[in-house]
N, C-alpha and C positions, 0 to 999 in steps of 0.2 A: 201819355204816361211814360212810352218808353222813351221821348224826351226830357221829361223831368229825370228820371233814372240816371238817363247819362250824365246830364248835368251833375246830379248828387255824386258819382263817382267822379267825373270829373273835378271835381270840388274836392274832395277825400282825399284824391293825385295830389292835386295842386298846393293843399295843405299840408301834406306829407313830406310835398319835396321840399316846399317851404322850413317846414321846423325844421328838417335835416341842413340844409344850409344855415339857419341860425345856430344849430347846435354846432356846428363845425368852426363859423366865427365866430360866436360868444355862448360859449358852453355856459357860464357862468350867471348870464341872463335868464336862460333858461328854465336852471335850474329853480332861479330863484323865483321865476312864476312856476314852476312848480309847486314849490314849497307855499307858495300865498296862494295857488288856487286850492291845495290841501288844507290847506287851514281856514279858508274859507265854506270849503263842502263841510269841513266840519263843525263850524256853527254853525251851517246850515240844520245839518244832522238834528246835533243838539238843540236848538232852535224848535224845528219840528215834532222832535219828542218831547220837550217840557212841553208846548201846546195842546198836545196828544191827552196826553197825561193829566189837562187841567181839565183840559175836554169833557176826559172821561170823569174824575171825581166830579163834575158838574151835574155829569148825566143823572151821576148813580145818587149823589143829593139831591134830583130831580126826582126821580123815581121813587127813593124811601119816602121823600116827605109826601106824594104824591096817594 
């Protein structure tokens, strides 16, 4: 276990030092996966709450007619 540990922080390093050298040569890359994985989480978001939301009026029609 406390080798899986280090592994994970090592990995957390290694990805850290990583983006900071992308950010220093193409800032602009960056950003711009920022910007699409933003806007991906957020149809995710929404996504999951229209589901939710249909979910639930299913249930509650389930239940009255019941």
């Amino acid at each position: 276990m406390i080798k899986s540990l280090g592994v994970l922080v090592g990995g957390i390093f290694v990805g850290a030092v990583g983006a900071e050298i992308i950010r220093k040569k193409c800032p602009e890359t960056l950003d711009k996966l920022c910007a699409k994985t933003c806007k991906i989480t957020s149809g995710i978001k929404e996504a999951f709450k229209n589901g939710y939301e249909n979910a639930m009026r299913s249930k509650e029609a389930a239940e009255s007619s019941a």
